[in-house]
PANU-906707 format. One line per 5 residues: number of its first residue (from 1); for each residue x, y, z of N, C-alpha, C. Coordinates in Angstrom, 1 decimal. Example, Ala and Ser with C-alpha at 12.3 -4.5 7.8 and 13.67 -1.06 7.14 Angstrom:
REM residues 2
1	13.2,-5.7,7.8,12.3,-4.5,7.8,13.2,-3.3,7.8; 12.8,-2.2,7.1,13.7,-1.1,7.1,12.9,0.0,7.9
//
This chain:
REM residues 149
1	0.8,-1.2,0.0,0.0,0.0,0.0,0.9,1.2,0.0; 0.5,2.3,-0.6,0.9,3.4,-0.8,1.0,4.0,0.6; 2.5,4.9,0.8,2.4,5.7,2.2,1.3,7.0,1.5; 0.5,7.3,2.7,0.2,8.6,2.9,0.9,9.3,3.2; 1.8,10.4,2.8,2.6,11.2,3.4,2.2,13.2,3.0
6	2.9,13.9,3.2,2.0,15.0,3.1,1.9,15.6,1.1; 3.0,14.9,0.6,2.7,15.2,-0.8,1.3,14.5,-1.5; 1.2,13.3,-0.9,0.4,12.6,-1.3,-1.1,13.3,-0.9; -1.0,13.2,0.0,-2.4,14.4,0.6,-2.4,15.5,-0.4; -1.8,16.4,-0.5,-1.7,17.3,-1.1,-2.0,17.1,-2.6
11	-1.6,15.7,-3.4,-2.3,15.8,-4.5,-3.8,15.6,-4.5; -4.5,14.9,-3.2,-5.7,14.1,-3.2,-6.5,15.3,-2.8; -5.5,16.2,-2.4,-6.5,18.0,-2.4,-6.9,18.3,-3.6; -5.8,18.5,-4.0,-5.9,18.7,-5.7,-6.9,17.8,-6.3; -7.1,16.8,-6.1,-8.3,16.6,-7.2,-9.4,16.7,-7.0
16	-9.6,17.7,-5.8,-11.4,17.8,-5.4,-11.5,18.5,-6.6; -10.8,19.2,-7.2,-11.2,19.1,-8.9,-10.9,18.1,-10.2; -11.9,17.8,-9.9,-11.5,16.1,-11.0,-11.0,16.4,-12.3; -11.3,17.7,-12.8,-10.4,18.5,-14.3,-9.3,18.7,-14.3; -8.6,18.8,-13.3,-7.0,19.3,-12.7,-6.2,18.4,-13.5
21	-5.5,18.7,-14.4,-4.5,18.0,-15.0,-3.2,17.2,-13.8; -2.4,16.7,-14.1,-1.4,16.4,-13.7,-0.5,17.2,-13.5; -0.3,18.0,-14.9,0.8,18.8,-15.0,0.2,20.0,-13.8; -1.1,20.3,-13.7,-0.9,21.7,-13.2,-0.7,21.2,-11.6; -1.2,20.3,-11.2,-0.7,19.2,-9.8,0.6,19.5,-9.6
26	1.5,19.2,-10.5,3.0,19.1,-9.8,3.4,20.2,-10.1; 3.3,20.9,-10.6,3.4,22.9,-11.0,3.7,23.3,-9.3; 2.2,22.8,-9.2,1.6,23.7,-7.9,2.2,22.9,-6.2; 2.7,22.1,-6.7,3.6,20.9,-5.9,4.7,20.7,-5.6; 5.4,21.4,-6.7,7.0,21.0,-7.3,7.3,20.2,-7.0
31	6.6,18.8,-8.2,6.8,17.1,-8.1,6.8,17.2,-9.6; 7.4,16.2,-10.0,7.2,15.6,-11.6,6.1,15.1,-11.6; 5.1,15.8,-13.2,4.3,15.3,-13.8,4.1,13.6,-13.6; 5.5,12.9,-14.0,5.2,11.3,-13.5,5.0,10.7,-12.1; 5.5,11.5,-11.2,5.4,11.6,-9.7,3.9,11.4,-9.4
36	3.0,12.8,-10.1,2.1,12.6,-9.4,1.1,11.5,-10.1; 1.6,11.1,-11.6,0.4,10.4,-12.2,0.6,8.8,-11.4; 2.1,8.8,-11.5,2.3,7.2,-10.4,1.2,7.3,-9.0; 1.6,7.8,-8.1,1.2,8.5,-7.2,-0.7,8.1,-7.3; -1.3,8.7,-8.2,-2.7,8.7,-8.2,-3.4,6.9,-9.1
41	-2.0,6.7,-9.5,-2.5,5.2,-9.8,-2.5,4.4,-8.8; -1.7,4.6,-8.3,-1.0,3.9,-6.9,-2.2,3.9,-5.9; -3.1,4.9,-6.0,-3.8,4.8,-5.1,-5.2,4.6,-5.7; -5.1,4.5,-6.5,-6.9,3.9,-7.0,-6.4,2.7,-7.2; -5.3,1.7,-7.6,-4.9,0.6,-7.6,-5.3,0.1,-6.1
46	-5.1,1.0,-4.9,-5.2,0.3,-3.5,-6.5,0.8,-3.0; -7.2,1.1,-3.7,-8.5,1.7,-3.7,-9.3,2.5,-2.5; -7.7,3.8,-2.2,-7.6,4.8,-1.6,-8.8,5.9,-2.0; -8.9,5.7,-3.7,-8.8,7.0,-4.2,-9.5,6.4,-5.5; -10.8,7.1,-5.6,-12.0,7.0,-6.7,-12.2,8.6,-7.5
51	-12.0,9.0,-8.3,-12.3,10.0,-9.0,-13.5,10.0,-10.1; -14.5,10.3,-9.4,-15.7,10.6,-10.1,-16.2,11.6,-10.6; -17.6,11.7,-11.4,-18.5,12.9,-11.3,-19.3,13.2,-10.4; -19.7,14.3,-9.7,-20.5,13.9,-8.7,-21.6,14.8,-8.7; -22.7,14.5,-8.5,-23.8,15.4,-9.1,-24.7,16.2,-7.3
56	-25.3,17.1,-7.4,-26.3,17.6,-6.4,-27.3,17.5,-6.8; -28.2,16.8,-5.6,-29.7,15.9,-6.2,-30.5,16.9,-6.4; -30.4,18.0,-6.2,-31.2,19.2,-5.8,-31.4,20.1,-7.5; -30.2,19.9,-8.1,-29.9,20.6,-9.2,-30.4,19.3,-10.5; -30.3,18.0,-10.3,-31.0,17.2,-10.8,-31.8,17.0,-10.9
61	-33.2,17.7,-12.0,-34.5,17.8,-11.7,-34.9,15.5,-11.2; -35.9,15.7,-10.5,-36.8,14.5,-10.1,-35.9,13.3,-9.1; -34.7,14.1,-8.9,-33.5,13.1,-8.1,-33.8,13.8,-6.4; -33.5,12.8,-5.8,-33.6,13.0,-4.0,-32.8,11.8,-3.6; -31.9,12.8,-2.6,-31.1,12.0,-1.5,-32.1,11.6,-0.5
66	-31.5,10.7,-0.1,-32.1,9.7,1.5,-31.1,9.1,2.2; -31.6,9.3,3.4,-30.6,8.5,4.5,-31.5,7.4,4.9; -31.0,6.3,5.1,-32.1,5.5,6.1,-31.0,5.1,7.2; -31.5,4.7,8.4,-30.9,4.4,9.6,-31.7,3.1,9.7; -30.8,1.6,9.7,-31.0,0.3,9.8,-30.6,-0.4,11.5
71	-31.5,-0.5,11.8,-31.4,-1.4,13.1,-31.2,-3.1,12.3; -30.4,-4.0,12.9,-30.5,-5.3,12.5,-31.2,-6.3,13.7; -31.5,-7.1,13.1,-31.5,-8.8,13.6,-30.1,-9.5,15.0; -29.6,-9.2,13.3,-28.2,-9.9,13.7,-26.9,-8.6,13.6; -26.0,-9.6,14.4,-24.9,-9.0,14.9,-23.7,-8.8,13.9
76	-24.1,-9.7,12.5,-23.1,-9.3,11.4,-23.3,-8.4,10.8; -23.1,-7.2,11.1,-22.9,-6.0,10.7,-22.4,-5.9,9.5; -21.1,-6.2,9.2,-20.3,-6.1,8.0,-20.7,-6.7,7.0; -21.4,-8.0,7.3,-21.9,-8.7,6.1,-23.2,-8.0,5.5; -24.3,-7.8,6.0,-25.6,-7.0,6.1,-25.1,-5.6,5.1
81	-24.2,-5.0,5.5,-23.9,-4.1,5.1,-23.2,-3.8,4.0; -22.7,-5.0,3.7,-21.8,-5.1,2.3,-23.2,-5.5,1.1; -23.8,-6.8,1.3,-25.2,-7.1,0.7,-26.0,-5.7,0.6; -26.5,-4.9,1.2,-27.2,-3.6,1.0,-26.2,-2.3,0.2; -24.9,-2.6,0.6,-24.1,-1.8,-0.9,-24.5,-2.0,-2.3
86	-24.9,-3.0,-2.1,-24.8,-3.7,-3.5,-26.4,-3.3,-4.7; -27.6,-2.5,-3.3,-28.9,-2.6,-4.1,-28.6,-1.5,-4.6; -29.7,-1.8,-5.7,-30.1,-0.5,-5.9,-30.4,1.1,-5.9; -29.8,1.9,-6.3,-30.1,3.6,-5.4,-29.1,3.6,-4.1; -28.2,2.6,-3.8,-27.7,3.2,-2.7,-25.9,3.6,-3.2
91	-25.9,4.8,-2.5,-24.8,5.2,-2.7,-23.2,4.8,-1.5; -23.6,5.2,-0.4,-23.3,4.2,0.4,-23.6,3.9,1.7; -22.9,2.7,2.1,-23.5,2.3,3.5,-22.6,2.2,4.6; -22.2,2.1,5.8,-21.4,2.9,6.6,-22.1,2.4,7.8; -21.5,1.0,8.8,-21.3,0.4,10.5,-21.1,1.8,11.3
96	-22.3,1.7,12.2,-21.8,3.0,12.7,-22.0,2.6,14.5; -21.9,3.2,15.3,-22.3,3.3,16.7,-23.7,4.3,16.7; -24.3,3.8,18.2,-25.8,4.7,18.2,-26.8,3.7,18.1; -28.1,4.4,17.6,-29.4,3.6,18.0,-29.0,2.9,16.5; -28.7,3.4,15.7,-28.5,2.1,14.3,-27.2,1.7,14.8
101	-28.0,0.3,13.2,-26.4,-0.3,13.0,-25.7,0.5,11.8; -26.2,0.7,10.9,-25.9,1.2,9.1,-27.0,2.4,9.1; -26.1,3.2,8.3,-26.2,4.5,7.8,-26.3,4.0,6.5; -27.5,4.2,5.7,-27.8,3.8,4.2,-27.7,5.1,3.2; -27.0,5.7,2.3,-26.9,7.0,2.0,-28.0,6.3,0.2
106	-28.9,6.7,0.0,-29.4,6.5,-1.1,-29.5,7.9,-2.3; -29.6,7.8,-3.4,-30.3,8.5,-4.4,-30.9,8.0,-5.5; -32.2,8.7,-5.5,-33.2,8.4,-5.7,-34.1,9.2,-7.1; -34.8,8.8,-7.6,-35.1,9.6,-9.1,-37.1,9.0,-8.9; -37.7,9.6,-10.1,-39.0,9.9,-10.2,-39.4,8.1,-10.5
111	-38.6,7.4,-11.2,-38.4,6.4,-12.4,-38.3,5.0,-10.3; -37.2,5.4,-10.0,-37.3,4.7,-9.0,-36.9,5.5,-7.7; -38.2,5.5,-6.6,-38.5,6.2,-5.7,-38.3,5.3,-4.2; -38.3,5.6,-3.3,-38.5,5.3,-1.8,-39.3,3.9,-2.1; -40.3,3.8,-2.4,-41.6,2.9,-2.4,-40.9,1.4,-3.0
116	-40.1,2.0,-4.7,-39.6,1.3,-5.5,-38.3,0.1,-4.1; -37.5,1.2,-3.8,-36.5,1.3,-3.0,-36.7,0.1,-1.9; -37.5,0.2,-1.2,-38.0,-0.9,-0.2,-38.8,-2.1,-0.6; -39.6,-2.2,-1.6,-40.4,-3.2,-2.1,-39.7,-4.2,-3.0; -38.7,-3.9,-3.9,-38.3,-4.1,-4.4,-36.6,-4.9,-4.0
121	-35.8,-3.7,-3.6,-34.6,-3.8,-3.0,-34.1,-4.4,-1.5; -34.9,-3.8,-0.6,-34.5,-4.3,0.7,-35.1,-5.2,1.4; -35.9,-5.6,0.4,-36.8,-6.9,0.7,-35.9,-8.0,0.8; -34.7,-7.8,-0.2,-33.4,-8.6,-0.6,-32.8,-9.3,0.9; -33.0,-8.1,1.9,-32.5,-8.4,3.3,-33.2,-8.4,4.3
126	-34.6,-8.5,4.1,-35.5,-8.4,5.2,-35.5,-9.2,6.1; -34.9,-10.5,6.2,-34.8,-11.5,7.2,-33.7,-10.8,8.6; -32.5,-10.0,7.8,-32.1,-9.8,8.8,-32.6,-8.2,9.2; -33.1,-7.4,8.8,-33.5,-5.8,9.3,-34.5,-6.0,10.3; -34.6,-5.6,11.2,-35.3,-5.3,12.2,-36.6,-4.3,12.0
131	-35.2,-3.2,11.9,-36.1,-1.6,11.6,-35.3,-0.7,10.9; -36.1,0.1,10.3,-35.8,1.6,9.6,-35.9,2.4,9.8; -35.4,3.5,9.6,-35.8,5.0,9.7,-35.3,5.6,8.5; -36.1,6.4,8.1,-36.0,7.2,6.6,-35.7,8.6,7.1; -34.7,9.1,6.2,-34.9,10.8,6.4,-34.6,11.1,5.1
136	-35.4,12.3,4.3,-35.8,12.6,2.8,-34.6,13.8,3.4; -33.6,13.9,2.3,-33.0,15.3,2.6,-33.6,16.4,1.8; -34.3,17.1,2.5,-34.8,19.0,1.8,-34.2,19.3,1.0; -32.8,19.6,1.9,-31.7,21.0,1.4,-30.5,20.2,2.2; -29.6,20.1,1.4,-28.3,19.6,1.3,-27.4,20.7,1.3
141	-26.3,20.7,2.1,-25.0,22.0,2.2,-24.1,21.0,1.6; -23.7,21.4,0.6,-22.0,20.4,0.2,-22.3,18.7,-0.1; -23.4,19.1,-0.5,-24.1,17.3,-0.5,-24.1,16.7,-2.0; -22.9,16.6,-2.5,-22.8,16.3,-3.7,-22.9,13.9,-4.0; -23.0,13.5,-5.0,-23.1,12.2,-4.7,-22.7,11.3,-5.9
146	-22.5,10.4,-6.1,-22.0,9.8,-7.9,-23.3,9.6,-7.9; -23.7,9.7,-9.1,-24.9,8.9,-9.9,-25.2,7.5,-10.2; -25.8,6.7,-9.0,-25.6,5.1,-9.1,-27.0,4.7,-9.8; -27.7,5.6,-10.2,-29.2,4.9,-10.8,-28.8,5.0,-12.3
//
């Protein structure tokens, strides 16, 4: 695995603009062009480091984020939670402490909705869910997301 060290940080700043060339990265670095392009393979190779598009559901007409908060059954967390990465609309999922177990981060569209979302998808795991809690997000600050529908 790749060290984290402070160059490397510093390029993974750099690409909260996913347009950012290479070249203008080690400009702004003073690293070689091939420095930083090794560097950023290196790390999506160890799957540090995903560079996407990432859209706001808000600015996406008929799109809506959701949270759901999953109480389980059972005590395998990691398994439950890997299986529910995998459905449909969910962006991602996340073992947490508190009254849940999993943080469900979904997005959602007109085509397939909440209704779709549960009847459909999480029925997949119903043996082991307990309970749910839904929260529709209004208004999002900085709530950008990849497009998984």
């Amino acid at each position: 695995m790749l060290k984290i060290d402070d160059n490397t940080l510093a390029i993974i700043k750099h690409l909260r603009d996913g347009r950012k060339s290479y070249r203008e990265i080690a400009e702004a670095l003073s690293l070689s062009e091939n420095t930083v392009r090794s560097r950023v393979n290196k790390l999506k190779e160890d799957g540090v480091l995903d560079i996407v598009g990432l859209v706001d559901p808000a600015a996406v007409g008929g799109h809506t984020a959701v949270i759901v908060g999953v109480k389980l059954r059972t005590p395998d967390l990691v398994r439950v939670g890997e299986q529910i990465s995998g459905l449909r609309g969910v962006v991602s999922v996340s073992v947490v402490t508190g009254r849940f177990d999993l943080i469900v981060n979904l997005l959602l569209n007109e085509e397939f909705g909440l209704l779709e979302f549960y009847t459909q998808e999480m029925t997949k795991c119903s043996a082991e869910v307990m309970s749910t809690e839904t929260f529709i997000v209004y208004k999002g600050y900085n709530l950008k997301l990849p497009y998984v529908l």
